[in-house]
Z-matrix of the N, CA and C atoms (Angstrom, degrees):
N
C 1 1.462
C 2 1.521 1 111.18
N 3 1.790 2 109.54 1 -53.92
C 4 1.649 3 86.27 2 167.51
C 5 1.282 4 138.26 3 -72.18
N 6 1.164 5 130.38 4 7.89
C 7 1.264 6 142.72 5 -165.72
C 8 1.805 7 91.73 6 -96.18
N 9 1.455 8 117.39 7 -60.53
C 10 1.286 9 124.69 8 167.33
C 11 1.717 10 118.79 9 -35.32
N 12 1.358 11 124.38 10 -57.08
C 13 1.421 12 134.94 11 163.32
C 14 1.793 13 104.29 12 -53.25
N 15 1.034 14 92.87 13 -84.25
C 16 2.177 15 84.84 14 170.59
C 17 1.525 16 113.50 15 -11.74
N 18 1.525 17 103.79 16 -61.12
C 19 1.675 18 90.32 17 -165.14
C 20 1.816 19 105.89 18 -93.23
N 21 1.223 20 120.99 19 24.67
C 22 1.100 21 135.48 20 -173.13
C 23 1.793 22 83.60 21 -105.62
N 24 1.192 23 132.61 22 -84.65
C 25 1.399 24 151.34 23 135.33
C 26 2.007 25 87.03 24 31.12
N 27 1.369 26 116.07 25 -78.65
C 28 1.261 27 135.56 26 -139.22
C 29 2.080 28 93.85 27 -88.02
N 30 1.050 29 112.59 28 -25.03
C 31 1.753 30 120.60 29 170.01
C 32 1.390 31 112.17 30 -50.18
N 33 1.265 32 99.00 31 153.86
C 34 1.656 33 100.38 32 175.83
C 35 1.883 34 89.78 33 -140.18
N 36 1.453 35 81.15 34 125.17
C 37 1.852 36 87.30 35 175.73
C 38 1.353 37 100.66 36 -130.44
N 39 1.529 38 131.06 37 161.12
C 40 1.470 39 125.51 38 -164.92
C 41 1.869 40 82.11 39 -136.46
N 42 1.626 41 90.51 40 174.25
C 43 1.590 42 101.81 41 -168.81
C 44 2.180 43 81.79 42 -122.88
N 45 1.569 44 87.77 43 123.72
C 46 1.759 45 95.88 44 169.40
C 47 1.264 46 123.34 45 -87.89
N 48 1.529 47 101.28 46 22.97
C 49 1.926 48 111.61 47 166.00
C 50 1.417 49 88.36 48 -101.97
N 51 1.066 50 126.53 49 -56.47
C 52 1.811 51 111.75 50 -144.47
C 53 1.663 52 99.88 51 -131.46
N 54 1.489 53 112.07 52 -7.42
C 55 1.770 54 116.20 53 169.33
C 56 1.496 55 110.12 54 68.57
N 57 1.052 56 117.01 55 5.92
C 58 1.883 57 148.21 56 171.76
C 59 1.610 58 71.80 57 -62.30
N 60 1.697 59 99.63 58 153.48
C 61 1.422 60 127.51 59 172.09
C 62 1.769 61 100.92 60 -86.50
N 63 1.150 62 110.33 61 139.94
C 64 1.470 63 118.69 62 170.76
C 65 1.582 64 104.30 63 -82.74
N 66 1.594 65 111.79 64 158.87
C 67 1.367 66 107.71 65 -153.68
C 68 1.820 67 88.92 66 -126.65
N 69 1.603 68 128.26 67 122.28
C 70 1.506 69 106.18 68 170.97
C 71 1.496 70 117.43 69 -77.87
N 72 1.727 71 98.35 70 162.28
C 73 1.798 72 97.24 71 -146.43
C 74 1.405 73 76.60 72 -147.65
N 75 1.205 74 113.96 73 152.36
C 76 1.871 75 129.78 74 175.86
C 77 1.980 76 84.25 75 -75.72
N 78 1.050 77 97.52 76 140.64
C 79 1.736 78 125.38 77 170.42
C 80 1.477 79 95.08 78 -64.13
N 81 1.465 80 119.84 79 135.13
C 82 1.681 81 133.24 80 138.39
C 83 1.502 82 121.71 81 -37.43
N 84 0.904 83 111.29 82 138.62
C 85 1.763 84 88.42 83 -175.40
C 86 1.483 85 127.35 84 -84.11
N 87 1.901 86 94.04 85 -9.41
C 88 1.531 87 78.50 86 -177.65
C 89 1.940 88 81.37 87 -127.15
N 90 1.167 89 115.32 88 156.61
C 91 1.454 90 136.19 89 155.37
C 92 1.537 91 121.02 90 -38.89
N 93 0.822 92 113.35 91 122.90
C 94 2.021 93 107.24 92 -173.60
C 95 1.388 94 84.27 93 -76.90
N 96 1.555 95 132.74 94 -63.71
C 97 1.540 96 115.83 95 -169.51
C 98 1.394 97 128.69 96 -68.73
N 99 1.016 98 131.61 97 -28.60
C 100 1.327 99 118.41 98 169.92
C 101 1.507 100 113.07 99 -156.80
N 102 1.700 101 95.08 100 61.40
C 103 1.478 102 108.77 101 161.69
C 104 1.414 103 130.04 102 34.55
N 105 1.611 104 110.44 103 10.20
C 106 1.321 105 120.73 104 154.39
C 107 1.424 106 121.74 105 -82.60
N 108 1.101 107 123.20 106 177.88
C 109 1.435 108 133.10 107 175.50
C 110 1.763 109 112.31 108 -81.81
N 111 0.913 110 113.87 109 -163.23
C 112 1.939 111 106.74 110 -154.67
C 113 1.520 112 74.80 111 -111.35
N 114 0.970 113 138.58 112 -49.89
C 115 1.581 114 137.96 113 -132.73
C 116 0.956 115 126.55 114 75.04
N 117 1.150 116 125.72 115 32.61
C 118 1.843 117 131.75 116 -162.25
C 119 1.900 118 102.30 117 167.82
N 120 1.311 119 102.22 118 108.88
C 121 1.357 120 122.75 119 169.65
C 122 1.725 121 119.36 120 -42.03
N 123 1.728 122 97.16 121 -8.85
C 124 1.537 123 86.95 122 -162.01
C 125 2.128 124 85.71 123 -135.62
N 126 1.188 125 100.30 124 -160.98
C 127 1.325 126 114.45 125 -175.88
C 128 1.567 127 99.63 126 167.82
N 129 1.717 128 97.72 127 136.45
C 130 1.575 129 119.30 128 165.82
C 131 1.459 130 118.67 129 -78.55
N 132 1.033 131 133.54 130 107.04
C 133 1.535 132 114.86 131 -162.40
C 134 1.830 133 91.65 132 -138.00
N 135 1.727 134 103.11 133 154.52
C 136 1.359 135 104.59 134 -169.93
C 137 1.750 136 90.86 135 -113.92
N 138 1.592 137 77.52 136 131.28
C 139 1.760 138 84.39 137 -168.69
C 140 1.861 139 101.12 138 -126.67
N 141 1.451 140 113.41 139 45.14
C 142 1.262 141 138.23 140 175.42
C 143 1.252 142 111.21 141 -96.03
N 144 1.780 143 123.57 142 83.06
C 145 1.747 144 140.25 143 162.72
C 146 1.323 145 109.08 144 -19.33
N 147 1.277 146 124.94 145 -54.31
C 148 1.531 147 139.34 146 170.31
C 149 1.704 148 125.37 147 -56.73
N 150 1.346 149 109.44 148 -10.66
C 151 1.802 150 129.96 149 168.30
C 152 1.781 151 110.34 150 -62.32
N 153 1.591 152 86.25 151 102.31
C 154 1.782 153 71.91 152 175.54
C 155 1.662 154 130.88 153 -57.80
N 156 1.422 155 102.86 154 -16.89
C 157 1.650 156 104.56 155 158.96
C 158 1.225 157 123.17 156 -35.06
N 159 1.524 158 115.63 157 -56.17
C 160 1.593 159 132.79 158 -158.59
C 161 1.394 160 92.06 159 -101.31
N 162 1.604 161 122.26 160 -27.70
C 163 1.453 162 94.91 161 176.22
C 164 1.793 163 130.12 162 -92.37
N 165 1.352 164 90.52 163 -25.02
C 166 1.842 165 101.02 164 155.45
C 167 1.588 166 119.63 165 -64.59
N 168 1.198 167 125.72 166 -35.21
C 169 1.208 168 142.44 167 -157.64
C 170 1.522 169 112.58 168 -63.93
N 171 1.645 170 115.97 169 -31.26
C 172 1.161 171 145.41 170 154.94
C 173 1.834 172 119.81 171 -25.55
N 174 1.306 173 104.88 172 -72.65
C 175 1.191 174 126.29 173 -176.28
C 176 1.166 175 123.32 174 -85.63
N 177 1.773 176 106.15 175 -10.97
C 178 1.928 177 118.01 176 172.78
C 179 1.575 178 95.70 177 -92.75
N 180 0.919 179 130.85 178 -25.53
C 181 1.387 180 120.47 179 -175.27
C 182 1.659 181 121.58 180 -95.65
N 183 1.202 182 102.77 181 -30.16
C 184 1.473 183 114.91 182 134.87
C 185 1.196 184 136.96 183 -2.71
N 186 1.736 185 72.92 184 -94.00
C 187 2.056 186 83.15 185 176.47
C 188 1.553 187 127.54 186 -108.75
N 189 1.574 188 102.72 187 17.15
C 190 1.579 189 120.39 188 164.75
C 191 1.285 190 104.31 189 -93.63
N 192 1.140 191 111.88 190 -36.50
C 193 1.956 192 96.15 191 -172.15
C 194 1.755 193 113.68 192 -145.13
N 195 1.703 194 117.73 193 -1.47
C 196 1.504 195 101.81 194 129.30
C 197 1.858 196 66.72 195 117.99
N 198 1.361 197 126.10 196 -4.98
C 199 1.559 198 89.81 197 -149.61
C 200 1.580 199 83.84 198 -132.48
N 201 1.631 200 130.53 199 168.34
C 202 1.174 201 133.73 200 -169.25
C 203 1.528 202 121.90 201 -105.69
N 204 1.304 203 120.46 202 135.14
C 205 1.231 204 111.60 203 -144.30
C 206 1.897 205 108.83 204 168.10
N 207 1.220 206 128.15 205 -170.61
C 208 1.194 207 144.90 206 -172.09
C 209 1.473 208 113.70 207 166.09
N 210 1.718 209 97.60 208 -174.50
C 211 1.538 210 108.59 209 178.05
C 212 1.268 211 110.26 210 -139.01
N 213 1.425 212 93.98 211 156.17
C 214 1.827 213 108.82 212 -178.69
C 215 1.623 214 78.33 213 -127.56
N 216 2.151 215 85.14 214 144.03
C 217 1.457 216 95.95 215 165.86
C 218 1.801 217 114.04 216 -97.55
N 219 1.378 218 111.16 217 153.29
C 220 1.802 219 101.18 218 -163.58
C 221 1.634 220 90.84 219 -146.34
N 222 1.237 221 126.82 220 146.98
C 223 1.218 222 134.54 221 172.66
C 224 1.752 223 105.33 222 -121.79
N 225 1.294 224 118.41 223 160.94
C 226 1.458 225 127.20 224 165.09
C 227 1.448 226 118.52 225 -101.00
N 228 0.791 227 102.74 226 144.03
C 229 1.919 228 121.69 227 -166.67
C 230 1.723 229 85.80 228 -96.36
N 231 1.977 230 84.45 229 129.58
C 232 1.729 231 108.92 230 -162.60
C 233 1.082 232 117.28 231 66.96
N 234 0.983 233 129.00 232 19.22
C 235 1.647 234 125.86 233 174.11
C 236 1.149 235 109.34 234 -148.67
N 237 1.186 236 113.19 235 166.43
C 238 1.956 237 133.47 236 -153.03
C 239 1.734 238 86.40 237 -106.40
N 240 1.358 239 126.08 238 -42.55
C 241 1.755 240 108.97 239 167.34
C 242 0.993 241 129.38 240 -41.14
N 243 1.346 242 112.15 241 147.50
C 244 1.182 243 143.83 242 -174.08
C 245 1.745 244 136.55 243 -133.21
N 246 1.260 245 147.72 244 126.70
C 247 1.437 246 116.55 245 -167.56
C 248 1.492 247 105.10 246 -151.50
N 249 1.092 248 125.37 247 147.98
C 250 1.499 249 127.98 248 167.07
C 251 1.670 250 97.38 249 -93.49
N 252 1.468 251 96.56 250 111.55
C 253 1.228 252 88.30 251 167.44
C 254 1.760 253 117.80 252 -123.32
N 255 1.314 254 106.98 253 150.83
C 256 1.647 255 134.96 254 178.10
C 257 1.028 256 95.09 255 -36.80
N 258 1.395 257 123.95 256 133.61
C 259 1.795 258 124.80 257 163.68
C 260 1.602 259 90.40 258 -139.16
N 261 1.743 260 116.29 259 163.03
C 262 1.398 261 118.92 260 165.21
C 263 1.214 262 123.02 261 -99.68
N 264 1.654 263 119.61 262 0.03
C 265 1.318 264 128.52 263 -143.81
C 266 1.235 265 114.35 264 -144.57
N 267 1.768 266 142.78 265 172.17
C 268 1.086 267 122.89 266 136.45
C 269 1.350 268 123.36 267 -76.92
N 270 1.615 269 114.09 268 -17.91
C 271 1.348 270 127.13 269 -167.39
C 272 1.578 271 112.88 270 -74.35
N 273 1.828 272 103.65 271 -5.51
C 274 1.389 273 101.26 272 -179.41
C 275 1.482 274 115.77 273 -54.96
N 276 1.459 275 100.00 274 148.33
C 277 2.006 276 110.55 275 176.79
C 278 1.242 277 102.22 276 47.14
N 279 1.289 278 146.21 277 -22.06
C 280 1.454 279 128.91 278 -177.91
C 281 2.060 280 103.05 279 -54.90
N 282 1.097 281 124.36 280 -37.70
C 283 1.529 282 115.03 281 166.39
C 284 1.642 283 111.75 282 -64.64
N 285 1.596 284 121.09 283 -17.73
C 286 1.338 285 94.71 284 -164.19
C 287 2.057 286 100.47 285 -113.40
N 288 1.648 287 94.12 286 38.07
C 289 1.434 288 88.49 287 -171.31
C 290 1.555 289 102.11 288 -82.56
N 291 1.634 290 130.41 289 155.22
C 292 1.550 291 116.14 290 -153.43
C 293 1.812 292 87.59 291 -114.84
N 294 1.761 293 97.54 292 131.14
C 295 0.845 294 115.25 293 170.89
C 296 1.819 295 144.96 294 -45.27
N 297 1.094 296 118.53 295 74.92
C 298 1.379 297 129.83 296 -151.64
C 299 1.920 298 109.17 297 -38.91
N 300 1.623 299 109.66 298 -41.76
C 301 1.139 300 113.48 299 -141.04
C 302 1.667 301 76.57 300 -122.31
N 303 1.653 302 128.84 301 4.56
C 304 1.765 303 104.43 302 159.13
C 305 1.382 304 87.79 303 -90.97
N 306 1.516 305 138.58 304 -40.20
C 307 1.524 306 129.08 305 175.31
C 308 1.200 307 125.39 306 -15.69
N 309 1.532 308 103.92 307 -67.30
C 310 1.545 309 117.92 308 -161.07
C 311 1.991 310 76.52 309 -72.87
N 312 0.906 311 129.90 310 -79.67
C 313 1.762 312 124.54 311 -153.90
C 314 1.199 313 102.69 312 -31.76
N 315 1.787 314 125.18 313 -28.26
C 316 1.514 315 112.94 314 -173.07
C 317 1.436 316 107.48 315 -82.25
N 318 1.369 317 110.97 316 -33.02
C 319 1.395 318 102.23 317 -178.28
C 320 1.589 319 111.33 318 -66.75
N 321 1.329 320 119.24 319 -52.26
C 322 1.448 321 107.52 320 167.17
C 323 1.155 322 122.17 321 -11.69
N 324 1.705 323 123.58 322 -67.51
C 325 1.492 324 139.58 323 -162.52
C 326 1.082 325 82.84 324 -71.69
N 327 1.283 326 150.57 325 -83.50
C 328 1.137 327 150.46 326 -124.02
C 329 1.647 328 117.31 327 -67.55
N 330 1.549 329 102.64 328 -22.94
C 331 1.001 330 127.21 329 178.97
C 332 1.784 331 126.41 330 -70.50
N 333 1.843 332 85.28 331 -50.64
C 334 1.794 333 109.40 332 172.20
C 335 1.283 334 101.25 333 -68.09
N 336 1.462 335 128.05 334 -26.53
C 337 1.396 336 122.23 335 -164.58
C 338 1.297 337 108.14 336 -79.46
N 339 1.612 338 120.53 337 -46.46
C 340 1.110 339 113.91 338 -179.45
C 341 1.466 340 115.90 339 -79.98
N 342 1.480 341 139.50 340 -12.67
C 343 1.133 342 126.59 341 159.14
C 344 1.662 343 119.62 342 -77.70
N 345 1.569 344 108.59 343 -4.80
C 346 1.393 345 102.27 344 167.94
C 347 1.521 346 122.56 345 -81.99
N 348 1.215 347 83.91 346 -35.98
C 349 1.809 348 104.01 347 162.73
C 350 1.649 349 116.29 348 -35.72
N 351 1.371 350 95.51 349 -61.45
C 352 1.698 351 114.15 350 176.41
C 353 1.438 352 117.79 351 -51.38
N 354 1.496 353 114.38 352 -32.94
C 355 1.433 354 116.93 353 -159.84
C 356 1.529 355 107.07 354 -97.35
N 357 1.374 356 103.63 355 -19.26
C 358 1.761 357 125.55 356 -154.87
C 359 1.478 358 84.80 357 -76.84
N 360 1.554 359 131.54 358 -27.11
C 361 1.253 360 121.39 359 172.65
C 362 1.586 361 138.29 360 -58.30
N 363 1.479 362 95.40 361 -29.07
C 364 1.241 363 105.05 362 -176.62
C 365 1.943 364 100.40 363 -112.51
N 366 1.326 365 123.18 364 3.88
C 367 1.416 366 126.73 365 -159.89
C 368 1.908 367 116.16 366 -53.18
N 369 1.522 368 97.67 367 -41.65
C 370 1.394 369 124.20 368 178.16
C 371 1.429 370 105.15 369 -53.54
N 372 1.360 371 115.48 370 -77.73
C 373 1.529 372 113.74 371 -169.80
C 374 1.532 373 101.71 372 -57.57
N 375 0.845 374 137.65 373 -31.88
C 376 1.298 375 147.69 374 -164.34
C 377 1.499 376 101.81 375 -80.02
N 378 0.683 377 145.76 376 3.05
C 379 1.508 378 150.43 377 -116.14
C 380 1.918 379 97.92 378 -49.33
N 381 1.733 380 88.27 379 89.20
C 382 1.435 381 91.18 380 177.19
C 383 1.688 382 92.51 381 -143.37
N 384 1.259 383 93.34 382 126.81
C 385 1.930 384 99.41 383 -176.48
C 386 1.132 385 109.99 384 -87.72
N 387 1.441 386 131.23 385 -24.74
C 388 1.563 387 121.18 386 179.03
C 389 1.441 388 120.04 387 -24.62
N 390 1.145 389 117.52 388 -54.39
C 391 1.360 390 116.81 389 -160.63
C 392 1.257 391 122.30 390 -90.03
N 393 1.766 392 121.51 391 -23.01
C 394 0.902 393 120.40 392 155.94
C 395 1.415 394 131.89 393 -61.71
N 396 1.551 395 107.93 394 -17.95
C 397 1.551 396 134.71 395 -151.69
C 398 1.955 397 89.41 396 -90.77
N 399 1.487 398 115.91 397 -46.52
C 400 1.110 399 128.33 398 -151.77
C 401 1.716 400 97.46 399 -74.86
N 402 1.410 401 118.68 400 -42.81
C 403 1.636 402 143.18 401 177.45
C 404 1.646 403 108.72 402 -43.13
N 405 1.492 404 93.94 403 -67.86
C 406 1.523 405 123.75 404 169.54
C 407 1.820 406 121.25 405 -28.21
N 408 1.170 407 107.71 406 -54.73
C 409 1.416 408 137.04 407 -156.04
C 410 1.678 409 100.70 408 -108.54
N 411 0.943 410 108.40 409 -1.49
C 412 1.787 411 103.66 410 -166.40
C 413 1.795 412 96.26 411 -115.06
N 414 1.278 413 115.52 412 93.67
C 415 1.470 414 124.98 413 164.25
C 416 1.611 415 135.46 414 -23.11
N 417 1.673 416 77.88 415 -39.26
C 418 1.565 417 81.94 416 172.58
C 419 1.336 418 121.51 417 -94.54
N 420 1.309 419 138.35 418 -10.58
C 421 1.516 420 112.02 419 -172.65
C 422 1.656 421 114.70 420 -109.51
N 423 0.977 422 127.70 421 179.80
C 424 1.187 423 127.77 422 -133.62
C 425 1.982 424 124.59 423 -59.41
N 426 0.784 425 137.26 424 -177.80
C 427 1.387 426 120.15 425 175.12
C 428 1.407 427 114.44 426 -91.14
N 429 1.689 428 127.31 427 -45.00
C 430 1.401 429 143.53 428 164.43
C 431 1.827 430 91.41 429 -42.20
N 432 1.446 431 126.77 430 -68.24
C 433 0.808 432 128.36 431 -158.14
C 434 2.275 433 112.41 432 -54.86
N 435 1.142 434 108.55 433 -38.49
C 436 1.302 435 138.48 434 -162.41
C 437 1.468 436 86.26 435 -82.06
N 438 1.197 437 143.97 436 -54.81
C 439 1.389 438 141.19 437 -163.88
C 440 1.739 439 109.46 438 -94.78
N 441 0.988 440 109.85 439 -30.96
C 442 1.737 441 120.09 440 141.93
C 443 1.513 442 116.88 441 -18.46
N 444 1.649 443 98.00 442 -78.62
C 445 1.622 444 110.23 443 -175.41
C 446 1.224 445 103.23 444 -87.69
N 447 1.750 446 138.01 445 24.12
C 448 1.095 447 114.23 446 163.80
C 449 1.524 448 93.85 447 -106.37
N 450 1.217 449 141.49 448 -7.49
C 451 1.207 450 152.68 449 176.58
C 452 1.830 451 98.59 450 -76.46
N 453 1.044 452 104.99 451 -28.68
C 454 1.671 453 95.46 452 -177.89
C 455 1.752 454 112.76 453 -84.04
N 456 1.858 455 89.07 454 -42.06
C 457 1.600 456 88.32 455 172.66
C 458 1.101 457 121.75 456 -69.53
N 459 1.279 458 148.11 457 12.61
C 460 1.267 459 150.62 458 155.13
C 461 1.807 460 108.53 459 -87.88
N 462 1.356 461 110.92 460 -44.84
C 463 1.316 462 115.91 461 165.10
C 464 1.910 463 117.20 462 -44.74
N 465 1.523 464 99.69 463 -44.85
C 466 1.667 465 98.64 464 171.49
C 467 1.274 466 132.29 465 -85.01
N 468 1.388 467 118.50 466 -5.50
C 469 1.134 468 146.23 467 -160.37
C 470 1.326 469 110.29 468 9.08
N 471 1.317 470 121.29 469 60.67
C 472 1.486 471 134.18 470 162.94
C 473 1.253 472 113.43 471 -36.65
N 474 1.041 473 132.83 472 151.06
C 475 1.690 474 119.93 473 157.13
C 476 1.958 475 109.01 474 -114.49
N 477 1.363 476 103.42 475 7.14
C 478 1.836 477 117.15 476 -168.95
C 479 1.995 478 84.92 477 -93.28
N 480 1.199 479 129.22 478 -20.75
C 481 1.627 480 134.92 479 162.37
C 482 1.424 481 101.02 480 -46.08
N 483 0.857 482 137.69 481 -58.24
C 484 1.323 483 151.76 482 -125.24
C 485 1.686 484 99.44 483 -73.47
N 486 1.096 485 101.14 484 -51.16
C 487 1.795 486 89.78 485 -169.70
C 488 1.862 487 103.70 486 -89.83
N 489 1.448 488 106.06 487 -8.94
C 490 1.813 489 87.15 488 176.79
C 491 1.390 490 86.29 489 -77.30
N 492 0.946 491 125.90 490 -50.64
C 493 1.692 492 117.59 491 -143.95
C 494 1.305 493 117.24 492 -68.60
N 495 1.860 494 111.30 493 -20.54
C 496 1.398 495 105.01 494 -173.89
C 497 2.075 496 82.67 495 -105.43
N 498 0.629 497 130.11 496 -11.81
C 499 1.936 498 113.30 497 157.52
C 500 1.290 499 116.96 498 -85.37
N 501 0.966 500 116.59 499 28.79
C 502 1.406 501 119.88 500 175.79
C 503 1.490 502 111.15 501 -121.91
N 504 1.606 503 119.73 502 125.33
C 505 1.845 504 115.92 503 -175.83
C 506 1.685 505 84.16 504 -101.84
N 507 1.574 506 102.61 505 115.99
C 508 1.069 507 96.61 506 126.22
C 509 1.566 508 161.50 507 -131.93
N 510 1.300 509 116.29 508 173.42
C 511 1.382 510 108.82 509 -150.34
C 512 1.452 511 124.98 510 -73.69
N 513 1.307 512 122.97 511 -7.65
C 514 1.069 513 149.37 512 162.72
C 515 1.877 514 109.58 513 -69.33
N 516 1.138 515 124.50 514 97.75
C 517 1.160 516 120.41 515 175.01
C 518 1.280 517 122.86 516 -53.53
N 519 1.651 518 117.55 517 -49.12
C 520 1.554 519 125.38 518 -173.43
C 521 1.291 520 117.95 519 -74.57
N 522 1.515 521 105.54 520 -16.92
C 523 1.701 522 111.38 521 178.13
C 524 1.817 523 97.08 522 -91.32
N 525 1.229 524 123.79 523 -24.21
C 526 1.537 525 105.76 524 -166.04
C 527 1.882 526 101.17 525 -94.73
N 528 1.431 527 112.48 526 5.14
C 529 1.839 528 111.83 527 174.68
C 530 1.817 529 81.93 528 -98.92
N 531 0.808 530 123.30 529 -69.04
C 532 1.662 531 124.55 530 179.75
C 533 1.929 532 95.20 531 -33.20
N 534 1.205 533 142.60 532 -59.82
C 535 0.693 534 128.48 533 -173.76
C 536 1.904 535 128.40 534 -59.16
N 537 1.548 536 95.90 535 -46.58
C 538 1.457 537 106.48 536 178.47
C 539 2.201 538 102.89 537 -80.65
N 540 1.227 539 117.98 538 -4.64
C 541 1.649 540 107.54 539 161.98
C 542 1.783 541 89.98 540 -75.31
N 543 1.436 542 109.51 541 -75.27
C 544 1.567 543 96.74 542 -177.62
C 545 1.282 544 136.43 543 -14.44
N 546 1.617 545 112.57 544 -57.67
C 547 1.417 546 122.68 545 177.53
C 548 1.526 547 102.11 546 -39.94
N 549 1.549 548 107.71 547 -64.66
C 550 1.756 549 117.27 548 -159.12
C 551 1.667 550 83.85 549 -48.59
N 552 1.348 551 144.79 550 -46.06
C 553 1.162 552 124.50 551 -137.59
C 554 1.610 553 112.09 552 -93.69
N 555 1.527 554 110.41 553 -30.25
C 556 1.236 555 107.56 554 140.78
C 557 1.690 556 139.77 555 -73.04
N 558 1.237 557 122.15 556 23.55
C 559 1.340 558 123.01 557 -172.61
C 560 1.892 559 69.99 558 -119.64
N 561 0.627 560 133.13 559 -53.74
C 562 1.597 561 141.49 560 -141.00
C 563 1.988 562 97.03 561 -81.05
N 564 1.304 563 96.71 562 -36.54
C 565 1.997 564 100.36 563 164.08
C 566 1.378 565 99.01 564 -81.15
N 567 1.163 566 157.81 565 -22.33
C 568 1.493 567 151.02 566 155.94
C 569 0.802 568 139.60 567 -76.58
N 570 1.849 569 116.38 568 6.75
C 571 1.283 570 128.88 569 168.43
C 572 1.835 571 105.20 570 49.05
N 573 1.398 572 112.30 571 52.38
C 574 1.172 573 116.34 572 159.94
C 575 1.579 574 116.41 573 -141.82
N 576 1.034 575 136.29 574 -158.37
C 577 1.257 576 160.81 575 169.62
C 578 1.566 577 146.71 576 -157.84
N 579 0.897 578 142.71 577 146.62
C 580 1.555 579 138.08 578 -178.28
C 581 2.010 580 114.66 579 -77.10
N 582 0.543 581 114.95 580 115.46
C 583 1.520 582 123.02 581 -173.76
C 584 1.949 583 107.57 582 -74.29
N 585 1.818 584 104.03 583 103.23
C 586 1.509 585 96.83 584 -166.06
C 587 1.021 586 116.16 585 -42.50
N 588 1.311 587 115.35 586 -23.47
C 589 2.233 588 109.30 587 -172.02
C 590 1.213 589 112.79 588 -95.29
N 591 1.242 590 121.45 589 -35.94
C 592 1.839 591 103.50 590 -178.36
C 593 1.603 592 109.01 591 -115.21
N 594 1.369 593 123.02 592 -2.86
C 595 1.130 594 130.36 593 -173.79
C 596 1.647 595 142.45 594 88.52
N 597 1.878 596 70.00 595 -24.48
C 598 2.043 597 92.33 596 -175.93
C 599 1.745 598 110.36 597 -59.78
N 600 1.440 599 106.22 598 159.52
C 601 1.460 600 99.02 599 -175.68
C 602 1.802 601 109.99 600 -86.18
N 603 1.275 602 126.63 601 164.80
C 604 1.115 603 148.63 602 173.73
C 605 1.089 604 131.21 603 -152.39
N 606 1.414 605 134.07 604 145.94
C 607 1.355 606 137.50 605 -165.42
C 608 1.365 607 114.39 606 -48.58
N 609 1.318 608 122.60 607 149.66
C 610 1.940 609 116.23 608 -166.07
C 611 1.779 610 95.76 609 -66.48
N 612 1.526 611 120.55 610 -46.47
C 613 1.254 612 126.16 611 176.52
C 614 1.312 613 131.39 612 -49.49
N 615 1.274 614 108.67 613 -20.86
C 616 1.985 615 124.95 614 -157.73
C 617 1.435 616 97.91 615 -66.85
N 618 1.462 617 113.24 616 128.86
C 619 1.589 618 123.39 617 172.52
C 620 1.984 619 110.03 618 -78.99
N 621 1.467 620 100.96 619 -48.60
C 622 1.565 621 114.08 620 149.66
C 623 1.053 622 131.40 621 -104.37
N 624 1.868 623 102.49 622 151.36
C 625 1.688 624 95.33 623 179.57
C 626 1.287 625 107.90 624 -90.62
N 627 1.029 626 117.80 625 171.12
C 628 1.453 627 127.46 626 -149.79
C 629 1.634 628 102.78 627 -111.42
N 630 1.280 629 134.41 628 -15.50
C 631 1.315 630 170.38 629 -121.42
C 632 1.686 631 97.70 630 -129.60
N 633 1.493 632 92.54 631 -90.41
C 634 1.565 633 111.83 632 -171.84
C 635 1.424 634 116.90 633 -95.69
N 636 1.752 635 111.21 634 -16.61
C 637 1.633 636 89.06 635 172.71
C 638 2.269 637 102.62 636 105.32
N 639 1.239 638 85.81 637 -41.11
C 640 1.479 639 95.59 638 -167.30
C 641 1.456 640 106.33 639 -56.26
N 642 1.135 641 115.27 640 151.53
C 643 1.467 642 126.13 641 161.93
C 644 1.312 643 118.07 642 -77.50
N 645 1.822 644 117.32 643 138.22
C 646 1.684 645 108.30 644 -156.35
C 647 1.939 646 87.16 645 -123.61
N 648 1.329 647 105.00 646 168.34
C 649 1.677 648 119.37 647 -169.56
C 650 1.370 649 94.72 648 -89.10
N 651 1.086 650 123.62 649 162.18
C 652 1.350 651 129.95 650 168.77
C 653 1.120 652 126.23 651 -77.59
């Protein structure tokens, strides 16, 4: 689907009232004419104030049917349709025009995600945490997937994990207590610990930290 929006993104469609570029816009959900759906998540629609469509459109609707209002012309992506459609506003679809440049950022992620995905298979023997690290930390992809690579980062028991994972909120409550038991369990295969006052690590044994000076509990 995003790949579909991208090259939707990359089209050039013109409006044959005013030759203004049509702008893509997330679809209404339901059809003004017959209360179906568009068939297409998106729509080209000319959202140019200066369109004699929208600017005649004013005064035909007016005094054809009493009530206030106009039209924008909008076409569907893959298809030869076309429609003037009813708006009440100028402000119509101007909120639902689709963001060109959060697009491309999702595809990016979406991109690292699935090649982290790929790598996270072999990450262990490899003993390379990036990718499990990248899975972990990334909000958006799946939860099975996210608790996966936290099962690996315990498998690598990195200790270079340590400061993304505890600066990192995440939003998932049950994955971020699952995360901080993990931590202890890799600090706890490294025979170290976090020092309550400055944070830095130190030997599990150390009476002082070595860091701050402070005296540590047993």
């Amino acid at each position: 689907m995003l790949s579909t929006v991208m090259k939707y993104a990359e089209e050039k469609h013109y409006c044959p009232h005013c030759s203004g570029d049509l702008v893509l816009c997330h679809a209404p959900a339901v059809h003004v004419g017959d209360g179906l759906g568009w068939g297409s998540e998106y729509l080209f629609i000319c959202l140019n104030d200066n369109c004699p469509l929208f600017v005649k459109g004013w005064d035909y609707i007016a005094s054809q049917y009493g009530h206030v209002g106009s039209y924008r012309y909008m076409e569907i992506p893959n298809s030869k349709e076309s429609y003037t459609m009813m708006v009440v506003g100028k402000e119509a679809f101007t909120g639902s025009i689709v963001d060109i440049e959060a697009l491309k950022k999702q595809s990016k992620r979406y991109q690292e995600q699935k090649k982290a995905l790929a790598a996270m298979e072999t990450c262990v023997e490899e003993r390379n945490l990036e990718p499990a690290l990248t899975i972990l930390l990334d909000e958006s992809a799946r939860i099975d997937d996210r608790k996966r690579a936290l099962e690996m980062v315990v498998a690598l028991s990195d200790l270079t994990c340590l400061d993304p994972l505890r600066n990192h909120k995440f939003r998932d409550e049950h994955l971020a207590i699952e995360v901080n038991q993990a931590l202890e369990k890799i600090l706890a295969a490294n025979y170290v610990r976090e020092c309550p006052f400055c944070s830095e690590l130190v030997k599990a044994q150390a009476k002082i930290c070595k860091h701050c000076q402070k005296e540590l509990s047993a």
